[in-house]
mmCIF file of the N, C-alpha and C atoms, coordinates in Angstrom:
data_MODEL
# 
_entry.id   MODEL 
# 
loop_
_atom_site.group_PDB 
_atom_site.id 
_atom_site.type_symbol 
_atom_site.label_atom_id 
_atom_site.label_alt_id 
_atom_site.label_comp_id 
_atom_site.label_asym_id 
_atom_site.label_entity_id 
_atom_site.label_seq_id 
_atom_site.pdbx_PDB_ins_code 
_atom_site.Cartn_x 
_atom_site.Cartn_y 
_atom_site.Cartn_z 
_atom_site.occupancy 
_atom_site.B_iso_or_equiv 
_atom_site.pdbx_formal_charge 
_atom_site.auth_seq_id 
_atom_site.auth_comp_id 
_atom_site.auth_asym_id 
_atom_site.auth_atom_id 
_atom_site.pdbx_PDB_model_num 
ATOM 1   N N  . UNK A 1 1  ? -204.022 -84.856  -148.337 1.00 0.00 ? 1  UNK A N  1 
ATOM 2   C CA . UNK A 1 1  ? -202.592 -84.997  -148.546 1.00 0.00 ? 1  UNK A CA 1 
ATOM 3   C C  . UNK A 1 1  ? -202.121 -83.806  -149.375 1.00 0.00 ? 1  UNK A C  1 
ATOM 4   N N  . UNK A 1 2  ? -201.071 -83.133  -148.775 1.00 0.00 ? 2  UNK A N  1 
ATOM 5   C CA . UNK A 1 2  ? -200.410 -82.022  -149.617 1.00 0.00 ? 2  UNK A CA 1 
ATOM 6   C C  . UNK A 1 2  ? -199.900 -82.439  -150.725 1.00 0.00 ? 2  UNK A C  1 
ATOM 7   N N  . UNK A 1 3  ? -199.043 -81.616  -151.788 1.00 0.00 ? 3  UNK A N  1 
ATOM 8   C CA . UNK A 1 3  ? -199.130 -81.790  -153.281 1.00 0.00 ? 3  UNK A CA 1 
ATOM 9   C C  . UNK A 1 3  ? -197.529 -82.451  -152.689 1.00 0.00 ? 3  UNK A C  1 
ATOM 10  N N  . UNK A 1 4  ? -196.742 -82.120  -152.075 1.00 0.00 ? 4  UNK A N  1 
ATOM 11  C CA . UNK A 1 4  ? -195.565 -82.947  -151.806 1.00 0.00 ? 4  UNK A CA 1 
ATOM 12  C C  . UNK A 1 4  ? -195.663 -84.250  -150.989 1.00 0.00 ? 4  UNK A C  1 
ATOM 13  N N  . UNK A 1 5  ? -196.728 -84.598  -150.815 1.00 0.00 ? 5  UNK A N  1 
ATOM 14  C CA . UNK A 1 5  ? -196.440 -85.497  -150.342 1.00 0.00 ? 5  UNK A CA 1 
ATOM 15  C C  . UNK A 1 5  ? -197.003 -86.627  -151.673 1.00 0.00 ? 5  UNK A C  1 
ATOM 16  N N  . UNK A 1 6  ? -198.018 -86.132  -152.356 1.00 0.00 ? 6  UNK A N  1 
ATOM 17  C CA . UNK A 1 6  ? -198.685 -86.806  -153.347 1.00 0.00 ? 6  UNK A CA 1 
ATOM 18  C C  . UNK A 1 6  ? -197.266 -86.621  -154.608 1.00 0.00 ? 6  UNK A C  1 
ATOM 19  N N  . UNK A 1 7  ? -197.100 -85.669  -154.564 1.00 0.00 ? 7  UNK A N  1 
ATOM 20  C CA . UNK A 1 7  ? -195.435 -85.509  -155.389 1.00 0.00 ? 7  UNK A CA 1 
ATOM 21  C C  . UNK A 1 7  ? -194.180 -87.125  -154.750 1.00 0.00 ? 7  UNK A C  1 
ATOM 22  N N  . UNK A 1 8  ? -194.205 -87.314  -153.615 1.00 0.00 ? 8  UNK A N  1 
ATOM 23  C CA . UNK A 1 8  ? -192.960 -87.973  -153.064 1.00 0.00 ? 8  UNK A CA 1 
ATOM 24  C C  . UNK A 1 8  ? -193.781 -89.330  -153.221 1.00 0.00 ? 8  UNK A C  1 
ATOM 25  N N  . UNK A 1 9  ? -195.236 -89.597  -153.370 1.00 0.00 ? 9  UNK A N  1 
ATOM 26  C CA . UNK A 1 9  ? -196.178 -91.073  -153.652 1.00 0.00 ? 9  UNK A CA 1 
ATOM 27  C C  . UNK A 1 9  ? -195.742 -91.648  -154.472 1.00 0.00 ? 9  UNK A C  1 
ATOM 28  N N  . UNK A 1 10 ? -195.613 -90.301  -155.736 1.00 0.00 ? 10 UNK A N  1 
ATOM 29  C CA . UNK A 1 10 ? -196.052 -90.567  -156.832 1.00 0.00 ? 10 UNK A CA 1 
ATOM 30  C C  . UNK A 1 10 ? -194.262 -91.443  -157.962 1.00 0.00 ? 10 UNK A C  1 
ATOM 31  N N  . UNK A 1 11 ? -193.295 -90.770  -156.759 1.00 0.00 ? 11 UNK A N  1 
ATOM 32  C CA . UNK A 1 11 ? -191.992 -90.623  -157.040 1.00 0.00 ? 11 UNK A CA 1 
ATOM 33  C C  . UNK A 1 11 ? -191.556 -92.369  -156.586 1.00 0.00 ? 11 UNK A C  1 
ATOM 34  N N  . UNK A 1 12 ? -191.688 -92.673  -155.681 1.00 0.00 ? 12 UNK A N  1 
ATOM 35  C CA . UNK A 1 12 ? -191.860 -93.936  -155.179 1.00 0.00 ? 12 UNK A CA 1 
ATOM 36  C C  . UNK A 1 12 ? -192.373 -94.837  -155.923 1.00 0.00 ? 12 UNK A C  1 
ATOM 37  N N  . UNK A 1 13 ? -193.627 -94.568  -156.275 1.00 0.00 ? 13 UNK A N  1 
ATOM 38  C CA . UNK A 1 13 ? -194.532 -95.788  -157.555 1.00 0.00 ? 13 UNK A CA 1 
ATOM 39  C C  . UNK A 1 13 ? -193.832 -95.843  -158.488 1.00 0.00 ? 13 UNK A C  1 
ATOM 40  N N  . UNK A 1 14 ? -193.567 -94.735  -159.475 1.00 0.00 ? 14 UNK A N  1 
ATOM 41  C CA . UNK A 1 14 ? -192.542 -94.720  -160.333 1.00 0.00 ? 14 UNK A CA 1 
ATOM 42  C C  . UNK A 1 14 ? -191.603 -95.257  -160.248 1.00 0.00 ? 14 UNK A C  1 
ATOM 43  N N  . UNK A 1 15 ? -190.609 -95.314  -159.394 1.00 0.00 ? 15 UNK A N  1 
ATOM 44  C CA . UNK A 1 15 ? -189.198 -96.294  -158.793 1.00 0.00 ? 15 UNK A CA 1 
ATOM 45  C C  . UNK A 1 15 ? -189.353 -97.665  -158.532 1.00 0.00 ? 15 UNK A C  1 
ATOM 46  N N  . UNK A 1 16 ? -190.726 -97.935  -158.188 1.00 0.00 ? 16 UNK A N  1 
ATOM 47  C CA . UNK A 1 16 ? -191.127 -99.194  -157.837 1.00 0.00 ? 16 UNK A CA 1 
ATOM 48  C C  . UNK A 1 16 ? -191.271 -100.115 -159.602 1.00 0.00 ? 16 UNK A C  1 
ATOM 49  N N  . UNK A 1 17 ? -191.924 -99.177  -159.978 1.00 0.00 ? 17 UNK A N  1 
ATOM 50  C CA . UNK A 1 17 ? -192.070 -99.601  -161.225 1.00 0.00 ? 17 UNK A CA 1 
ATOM 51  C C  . UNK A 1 17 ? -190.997 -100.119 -162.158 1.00 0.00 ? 17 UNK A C  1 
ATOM 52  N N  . UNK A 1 18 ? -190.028 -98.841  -162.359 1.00 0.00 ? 18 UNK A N  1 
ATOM 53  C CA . UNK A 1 18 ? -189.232 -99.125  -162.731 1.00 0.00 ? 18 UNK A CA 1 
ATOM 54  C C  . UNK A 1 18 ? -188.127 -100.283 -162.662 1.00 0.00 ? 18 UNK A C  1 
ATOM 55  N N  . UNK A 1 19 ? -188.032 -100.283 -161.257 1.00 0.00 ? 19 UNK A N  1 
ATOM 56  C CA . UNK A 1 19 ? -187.378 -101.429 -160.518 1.00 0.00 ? 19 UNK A CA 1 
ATOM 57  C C  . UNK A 1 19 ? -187.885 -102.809 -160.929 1.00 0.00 ? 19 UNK A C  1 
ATOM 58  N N  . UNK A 1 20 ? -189.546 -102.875 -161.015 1.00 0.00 ? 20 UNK A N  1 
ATOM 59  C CA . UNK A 1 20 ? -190.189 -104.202 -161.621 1.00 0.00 ? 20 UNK A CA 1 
ATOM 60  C C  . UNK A 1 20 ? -189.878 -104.326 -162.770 1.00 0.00 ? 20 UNK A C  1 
ATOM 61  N N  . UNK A 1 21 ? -190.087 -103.338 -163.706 1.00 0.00 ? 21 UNK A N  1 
ATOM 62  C CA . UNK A 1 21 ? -189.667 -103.767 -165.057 1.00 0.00 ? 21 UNK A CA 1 
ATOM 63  C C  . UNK A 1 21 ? -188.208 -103.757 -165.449 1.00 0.00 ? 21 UNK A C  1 
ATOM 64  N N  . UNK A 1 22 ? -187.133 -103.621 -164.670 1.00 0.00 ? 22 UNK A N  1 
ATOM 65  C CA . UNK A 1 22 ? -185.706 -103.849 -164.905 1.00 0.00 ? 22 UNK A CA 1 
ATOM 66  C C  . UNK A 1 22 ? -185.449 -105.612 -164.401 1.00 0.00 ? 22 UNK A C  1 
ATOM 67  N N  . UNK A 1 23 ? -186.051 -106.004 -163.284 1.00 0.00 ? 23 UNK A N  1 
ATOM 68  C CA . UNK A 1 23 ? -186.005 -107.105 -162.843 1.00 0.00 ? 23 UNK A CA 1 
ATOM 69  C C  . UNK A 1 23 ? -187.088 -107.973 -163.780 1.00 0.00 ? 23 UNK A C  1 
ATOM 70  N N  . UNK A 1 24 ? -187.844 -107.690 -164.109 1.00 0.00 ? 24 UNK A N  1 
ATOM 71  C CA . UNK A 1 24 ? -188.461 -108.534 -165.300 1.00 0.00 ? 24 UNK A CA 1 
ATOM 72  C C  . UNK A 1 24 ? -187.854 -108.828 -166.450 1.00 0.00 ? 24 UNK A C  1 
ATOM 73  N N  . UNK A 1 25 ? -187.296 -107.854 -167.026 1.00 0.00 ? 25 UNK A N  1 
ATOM 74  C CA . UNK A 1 25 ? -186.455 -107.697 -168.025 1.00 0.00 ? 25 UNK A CA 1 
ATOM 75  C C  . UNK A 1 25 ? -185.278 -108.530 -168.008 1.00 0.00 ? 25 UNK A C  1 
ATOM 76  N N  . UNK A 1 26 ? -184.746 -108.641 -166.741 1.00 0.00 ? 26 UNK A N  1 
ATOM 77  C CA . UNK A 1 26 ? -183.678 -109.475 -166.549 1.00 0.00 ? 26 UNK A CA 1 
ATOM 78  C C  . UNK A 1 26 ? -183.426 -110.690 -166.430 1.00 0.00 ? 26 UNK A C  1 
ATOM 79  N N  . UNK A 1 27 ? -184.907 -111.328 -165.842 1.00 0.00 ? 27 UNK A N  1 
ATOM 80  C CA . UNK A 1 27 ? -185.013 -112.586 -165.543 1.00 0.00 ? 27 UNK A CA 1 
ATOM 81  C C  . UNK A 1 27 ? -185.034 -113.285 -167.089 1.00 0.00 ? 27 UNK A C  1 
ATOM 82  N N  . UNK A 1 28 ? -185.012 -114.844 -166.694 1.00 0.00 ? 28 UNK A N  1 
ATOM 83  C CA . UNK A 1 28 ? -184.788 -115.847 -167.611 1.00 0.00 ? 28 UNK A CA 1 
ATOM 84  C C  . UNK A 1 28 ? -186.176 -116.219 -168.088 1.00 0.00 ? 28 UNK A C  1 
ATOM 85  N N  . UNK A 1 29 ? -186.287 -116.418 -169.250 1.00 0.00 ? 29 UNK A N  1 
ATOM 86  C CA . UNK A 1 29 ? -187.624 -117.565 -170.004 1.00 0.00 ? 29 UNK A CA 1 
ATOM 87  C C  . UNK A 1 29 ? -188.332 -118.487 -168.902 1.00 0.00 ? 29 UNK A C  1 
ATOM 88  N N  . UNK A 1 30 ? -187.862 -119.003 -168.179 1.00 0.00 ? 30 UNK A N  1 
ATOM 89  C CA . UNK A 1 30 ? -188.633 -119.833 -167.703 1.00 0.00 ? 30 UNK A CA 1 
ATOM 90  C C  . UNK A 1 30 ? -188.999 -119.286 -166.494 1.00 0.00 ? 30 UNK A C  1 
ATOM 91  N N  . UNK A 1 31 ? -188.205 -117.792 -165.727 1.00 0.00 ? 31 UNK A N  1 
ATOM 92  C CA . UNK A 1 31 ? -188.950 -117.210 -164.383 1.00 0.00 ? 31 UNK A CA 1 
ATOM 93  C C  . UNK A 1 31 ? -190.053 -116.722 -165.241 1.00 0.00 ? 31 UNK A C  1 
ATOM 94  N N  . UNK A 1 32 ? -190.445 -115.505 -166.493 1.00 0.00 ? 32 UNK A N  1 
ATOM 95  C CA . UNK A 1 32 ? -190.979 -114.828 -167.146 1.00 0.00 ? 32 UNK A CA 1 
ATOM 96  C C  . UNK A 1 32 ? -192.462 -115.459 -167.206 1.00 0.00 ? 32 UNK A C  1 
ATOM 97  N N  . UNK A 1 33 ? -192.061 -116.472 -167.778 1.00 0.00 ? 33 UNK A N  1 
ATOM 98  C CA . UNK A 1 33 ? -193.079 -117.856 -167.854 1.00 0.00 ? 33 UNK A CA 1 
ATOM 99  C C  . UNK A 1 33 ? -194.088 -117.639 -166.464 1.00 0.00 ? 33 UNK A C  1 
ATOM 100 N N  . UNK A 1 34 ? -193.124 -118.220 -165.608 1.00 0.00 ? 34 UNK A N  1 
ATOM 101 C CA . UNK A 1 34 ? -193.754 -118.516 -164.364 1.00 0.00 ? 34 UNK A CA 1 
ATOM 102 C C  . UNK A 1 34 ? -194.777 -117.839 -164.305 1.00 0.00 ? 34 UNK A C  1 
ATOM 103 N N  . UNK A 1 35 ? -194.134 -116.094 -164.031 1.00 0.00 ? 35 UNK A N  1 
ATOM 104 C CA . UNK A 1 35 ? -194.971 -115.063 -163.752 1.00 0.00 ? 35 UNK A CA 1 
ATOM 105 C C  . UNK A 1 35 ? -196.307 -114.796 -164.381 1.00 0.00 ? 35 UNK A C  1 
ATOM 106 N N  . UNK A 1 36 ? -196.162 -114.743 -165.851 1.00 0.00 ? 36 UNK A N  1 
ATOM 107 C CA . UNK A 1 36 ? -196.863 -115.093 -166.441 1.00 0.00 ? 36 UNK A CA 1 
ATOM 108 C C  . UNK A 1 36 ? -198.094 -116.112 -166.447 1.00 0.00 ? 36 UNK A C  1 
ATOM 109 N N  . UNK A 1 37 ? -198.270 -117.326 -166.144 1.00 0.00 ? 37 UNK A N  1 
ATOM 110 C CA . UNK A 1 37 ? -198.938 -118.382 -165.529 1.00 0.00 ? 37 UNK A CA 1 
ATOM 111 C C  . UNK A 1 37 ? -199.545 -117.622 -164.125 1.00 0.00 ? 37 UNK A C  1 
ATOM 112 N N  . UNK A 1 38 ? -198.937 -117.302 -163.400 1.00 0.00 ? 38 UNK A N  1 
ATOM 113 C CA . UNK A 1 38 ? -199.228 -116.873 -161.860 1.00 0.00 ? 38 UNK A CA 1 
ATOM 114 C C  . UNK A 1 38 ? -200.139 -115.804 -162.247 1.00 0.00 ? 38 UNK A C  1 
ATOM 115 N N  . UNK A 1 39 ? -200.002 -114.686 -163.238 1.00 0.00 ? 39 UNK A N  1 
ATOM 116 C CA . UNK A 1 39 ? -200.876 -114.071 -163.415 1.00 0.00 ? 39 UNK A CA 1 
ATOM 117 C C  . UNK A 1 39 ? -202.419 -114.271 -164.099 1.00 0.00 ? 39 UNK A C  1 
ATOM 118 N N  . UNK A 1 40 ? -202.150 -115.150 -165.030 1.00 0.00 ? 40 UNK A N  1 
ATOM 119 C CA . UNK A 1 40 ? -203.108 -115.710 -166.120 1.00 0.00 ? 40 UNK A CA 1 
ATOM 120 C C  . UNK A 1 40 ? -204.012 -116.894 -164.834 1.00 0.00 ? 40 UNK A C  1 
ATOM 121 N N  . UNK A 1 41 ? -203.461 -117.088 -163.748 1.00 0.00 ? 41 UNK A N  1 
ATOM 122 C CA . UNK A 1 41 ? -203.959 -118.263 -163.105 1.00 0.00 ? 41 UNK A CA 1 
ATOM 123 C C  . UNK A 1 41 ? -205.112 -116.763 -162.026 1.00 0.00 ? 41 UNK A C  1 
ATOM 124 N N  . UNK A 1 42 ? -204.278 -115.908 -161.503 1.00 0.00 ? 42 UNK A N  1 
ATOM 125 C CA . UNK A 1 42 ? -205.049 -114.950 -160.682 1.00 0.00 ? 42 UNK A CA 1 
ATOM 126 C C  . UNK A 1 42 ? -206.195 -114.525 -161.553 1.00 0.00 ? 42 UNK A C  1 
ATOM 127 N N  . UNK A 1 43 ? -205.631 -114.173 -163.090 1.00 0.00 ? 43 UNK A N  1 
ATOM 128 C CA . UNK A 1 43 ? -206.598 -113.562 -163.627 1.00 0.00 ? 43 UNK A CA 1 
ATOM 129 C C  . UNK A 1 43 ? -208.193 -114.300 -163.738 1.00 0.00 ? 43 UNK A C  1 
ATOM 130 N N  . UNK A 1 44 ? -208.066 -115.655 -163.793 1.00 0.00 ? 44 UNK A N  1 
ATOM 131 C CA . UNK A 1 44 ? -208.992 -116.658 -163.925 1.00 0.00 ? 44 UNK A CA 1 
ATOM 132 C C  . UNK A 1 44 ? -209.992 -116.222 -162.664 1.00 0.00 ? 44 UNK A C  1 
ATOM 133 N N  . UNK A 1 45 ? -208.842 -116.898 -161.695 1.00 0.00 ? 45 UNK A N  1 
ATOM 134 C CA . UNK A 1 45 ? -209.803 -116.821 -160.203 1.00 0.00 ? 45 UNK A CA 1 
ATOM 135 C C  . UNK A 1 45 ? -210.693 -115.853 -160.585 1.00 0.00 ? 45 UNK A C  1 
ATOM 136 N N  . UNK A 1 46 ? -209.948 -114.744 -160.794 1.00 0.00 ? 46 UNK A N  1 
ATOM 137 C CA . UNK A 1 46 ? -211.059 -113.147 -160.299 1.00 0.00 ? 46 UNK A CA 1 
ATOM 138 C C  . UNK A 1 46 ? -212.347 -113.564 -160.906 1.00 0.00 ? 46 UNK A C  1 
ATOM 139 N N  . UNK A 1 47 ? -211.969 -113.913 -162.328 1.00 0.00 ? 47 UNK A N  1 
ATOM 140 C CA . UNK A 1 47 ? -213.595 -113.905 -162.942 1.00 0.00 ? 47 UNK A CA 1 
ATOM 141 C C  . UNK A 1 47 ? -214.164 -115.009 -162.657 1.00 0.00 ? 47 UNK A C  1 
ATOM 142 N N  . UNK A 1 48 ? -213.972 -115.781 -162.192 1.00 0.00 ? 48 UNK A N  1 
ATOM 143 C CA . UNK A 1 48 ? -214.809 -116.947 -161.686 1.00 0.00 ? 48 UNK A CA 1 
ATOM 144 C C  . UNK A 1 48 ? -215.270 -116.439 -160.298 1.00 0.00 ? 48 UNK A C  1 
ATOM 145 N N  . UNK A 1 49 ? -214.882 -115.462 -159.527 1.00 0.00 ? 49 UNK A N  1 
ATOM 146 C CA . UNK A 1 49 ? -215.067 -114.917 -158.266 1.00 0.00 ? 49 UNK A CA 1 
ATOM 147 C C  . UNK A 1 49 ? -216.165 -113.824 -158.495 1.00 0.00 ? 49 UNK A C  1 
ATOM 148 N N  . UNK A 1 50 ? -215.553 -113.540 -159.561 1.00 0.00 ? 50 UNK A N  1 
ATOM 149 C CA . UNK A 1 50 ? -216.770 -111.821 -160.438 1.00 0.00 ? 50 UNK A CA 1 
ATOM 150 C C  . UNK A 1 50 ? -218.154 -112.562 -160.572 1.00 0.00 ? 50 UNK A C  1 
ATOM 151 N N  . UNK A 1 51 ? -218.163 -113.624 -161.293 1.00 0.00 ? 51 UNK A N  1 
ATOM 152 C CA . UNK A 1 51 ? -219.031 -114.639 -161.856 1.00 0.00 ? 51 UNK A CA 1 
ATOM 153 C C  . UNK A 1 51 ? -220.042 -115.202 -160.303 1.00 0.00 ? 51 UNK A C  1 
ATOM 154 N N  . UNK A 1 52 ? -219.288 -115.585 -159.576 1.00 0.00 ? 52 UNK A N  1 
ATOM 155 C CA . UNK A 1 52 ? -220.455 -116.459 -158.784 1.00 0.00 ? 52 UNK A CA 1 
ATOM 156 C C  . UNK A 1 52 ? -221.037 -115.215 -157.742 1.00 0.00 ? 52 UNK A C  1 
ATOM 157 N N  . UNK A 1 53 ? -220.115 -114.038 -157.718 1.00 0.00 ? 53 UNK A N  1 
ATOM 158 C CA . UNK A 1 53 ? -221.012 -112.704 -157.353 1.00 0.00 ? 53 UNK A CA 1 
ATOM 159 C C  . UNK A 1 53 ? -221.547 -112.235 -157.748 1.00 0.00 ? 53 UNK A C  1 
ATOM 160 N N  . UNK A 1 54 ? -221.616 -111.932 -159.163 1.00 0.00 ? 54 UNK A N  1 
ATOM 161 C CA . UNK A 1 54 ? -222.925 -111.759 -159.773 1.00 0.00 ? 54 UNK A CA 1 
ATOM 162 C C  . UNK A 1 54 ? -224.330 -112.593 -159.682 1.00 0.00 ? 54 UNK A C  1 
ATOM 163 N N  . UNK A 1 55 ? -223.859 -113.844 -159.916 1.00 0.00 ? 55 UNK A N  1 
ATOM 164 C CA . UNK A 1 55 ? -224.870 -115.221 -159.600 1.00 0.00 ? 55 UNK A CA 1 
ATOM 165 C C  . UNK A 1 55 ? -225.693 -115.024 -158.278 1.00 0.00 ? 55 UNK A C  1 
ATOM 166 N N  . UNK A 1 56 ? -224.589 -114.681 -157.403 1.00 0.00 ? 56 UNK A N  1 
ATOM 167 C CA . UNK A 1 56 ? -225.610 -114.759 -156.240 1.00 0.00 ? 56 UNK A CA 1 
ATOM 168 C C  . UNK A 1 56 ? -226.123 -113.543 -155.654 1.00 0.00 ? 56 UNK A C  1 
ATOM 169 N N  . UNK A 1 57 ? -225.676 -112.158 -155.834 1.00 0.00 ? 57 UNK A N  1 
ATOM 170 C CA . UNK A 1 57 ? -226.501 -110.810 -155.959 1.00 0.00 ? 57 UNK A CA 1 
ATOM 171 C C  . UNK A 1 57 ? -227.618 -111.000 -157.107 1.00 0.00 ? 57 UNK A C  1 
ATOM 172 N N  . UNK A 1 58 ? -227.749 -111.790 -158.492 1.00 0.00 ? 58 UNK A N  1 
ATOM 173 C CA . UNK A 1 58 ? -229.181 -112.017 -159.122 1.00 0.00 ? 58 UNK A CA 1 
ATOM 174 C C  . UNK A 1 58 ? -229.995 -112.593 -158.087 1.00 0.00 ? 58 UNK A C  1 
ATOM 175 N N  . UNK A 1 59 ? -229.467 -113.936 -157.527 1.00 0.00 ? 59 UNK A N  1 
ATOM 176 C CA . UNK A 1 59 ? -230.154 -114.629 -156.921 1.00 0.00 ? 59 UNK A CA 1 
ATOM 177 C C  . UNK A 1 59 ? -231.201 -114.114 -155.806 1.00 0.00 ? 59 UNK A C  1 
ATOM 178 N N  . UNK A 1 60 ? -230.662 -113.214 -155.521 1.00 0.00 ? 60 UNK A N  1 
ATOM 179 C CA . UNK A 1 60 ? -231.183 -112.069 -153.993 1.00 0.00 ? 60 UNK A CA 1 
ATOM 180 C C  . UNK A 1 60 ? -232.158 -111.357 -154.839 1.00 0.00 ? 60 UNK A C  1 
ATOM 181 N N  . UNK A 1 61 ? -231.498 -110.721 -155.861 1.00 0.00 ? 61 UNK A N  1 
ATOM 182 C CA . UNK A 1 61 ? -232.138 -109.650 -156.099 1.00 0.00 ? 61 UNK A CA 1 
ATOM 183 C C  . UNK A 1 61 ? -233.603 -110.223 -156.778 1.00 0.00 ? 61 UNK A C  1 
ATOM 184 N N  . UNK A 1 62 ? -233.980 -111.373 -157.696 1.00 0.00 ? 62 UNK A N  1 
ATOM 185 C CA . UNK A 1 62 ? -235.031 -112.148 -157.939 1.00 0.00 ? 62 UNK A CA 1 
ATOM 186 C C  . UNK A 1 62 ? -235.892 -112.248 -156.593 1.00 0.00 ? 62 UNK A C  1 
ATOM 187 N N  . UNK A 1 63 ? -235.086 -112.736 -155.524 1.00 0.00 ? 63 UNK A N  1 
ATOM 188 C CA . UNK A 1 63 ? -235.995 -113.111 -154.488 1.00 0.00 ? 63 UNK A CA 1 
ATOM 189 C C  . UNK A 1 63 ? -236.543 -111.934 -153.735 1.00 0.00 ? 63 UNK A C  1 
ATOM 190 N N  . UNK A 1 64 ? -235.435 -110.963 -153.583 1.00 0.00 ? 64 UNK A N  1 
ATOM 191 C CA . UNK A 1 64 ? -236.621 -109.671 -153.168 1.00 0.00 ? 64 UNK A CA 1 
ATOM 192 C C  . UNK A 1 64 ? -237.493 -109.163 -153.816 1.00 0.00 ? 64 UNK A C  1 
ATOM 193 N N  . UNK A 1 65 ? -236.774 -109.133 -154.996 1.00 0.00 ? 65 UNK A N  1 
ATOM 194 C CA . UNK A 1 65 ? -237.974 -108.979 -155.886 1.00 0.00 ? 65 UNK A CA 1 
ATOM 195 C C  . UNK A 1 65 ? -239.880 -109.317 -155.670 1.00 0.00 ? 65 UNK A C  1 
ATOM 196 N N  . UNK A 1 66 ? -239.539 -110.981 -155.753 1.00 0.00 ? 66 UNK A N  1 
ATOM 197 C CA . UNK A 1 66 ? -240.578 -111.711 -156.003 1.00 0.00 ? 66 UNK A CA 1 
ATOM 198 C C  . UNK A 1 66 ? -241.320 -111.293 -154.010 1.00 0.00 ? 66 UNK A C  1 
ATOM 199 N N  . UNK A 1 67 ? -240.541 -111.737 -153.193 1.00 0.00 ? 67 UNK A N  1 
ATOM 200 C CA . UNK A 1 67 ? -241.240 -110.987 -152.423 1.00 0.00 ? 67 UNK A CA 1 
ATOM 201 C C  . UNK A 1 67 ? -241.609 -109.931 -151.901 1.00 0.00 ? 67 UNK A C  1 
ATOM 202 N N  . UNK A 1 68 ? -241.328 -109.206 -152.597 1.00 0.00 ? 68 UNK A N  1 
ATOM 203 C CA . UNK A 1 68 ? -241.804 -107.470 -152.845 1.00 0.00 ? 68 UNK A CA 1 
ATOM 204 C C  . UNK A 1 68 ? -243.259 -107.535 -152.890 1.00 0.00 ? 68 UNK A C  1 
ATOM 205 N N  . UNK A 1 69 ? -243.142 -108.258 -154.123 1.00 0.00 ? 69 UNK A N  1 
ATOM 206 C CA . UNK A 1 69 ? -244.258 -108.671 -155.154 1.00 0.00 ? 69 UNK A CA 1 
ATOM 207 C C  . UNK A 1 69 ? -245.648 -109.338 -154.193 1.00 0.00 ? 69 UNK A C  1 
ATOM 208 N N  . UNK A 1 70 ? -245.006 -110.090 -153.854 1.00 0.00 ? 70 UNK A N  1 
ATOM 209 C CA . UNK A 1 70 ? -246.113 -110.669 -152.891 1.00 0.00 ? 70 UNK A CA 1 
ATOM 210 C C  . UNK A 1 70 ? -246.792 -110.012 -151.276 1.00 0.00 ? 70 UNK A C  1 
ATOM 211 N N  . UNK A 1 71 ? -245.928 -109.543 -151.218 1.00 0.00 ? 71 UNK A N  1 
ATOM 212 C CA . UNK A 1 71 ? -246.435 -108.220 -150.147 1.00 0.00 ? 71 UNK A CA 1 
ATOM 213 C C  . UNK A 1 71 ? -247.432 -107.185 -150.500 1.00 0.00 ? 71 UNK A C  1 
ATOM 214 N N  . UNK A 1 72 ? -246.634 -106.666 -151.578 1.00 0.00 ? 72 UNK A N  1 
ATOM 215 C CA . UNK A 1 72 ? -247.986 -105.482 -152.318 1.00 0.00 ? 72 UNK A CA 1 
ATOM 216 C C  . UNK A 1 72 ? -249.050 -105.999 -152.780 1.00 0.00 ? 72 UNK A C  1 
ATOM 217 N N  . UNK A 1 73 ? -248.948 -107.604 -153.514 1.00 0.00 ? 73 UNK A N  1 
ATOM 218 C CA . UNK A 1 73 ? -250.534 -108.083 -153.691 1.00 0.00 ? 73 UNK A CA 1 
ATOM 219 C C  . UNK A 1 73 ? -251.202 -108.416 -152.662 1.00 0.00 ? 73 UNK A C  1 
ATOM 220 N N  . UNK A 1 74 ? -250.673 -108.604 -150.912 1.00 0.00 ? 74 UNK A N  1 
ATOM 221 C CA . UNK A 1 74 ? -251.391 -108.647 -150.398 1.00 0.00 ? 74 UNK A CA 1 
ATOM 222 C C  . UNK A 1 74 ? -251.652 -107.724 -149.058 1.00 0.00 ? 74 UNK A C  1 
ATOM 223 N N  . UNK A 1 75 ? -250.895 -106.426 -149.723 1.00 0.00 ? 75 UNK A N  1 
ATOM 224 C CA . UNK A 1 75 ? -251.254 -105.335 -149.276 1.00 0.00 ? 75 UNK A CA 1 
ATOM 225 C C  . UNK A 1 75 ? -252.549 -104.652 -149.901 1.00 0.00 ? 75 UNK A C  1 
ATOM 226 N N  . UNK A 1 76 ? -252.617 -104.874 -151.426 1.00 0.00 ? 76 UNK A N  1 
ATOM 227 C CA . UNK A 1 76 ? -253.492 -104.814 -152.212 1.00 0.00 ? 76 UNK A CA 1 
ATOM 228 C C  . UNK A 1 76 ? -254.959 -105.185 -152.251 1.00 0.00 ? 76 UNK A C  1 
ATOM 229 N N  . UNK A 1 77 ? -254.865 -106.403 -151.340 1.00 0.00 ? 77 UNK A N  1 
ATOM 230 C CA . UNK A 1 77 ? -255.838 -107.315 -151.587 1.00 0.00 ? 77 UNK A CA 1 
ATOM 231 C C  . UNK A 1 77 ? -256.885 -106.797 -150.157 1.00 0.00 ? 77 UNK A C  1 
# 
């Protein structure tokens, strides 16, 4: 991507932004709220999502492990 076009990206995000935080700004206590909740509720998911992917890439990774393990001892043997 040329520098104008990464220039006209970058001009856009900015406007977008801006635009979010004028409309945030504007809204009432109890939309603010909302949003708030909606985010704190996404934020949860993720790490409970982060969490049982980690859980189950250990889980793999133990088991190749262990049968790694058992191959070479009885490659060994």
């Amino acid at each position: 991507m040329n520098n104008k076009g990464k220039g006209l990206l970058a001009l856009v995000g900015l406007a977008a932004g801006a635009l979010a935080f004028w409309k945030y700004k504007n809204m009432s206590p109890e939309e603010k709220e909302q949003i708030k909740s909606k985010v704190n509720d996404t934020g949860r998911k993720i790490k409970e999502t982060v969490g049982d992917v980690e859980a189950s890439i250990s889980e793999k990774y133990d088991s190749l492990k262990t049968k790694a393990k058992k191959e070479y001892d009885n490659m060994a043997s």
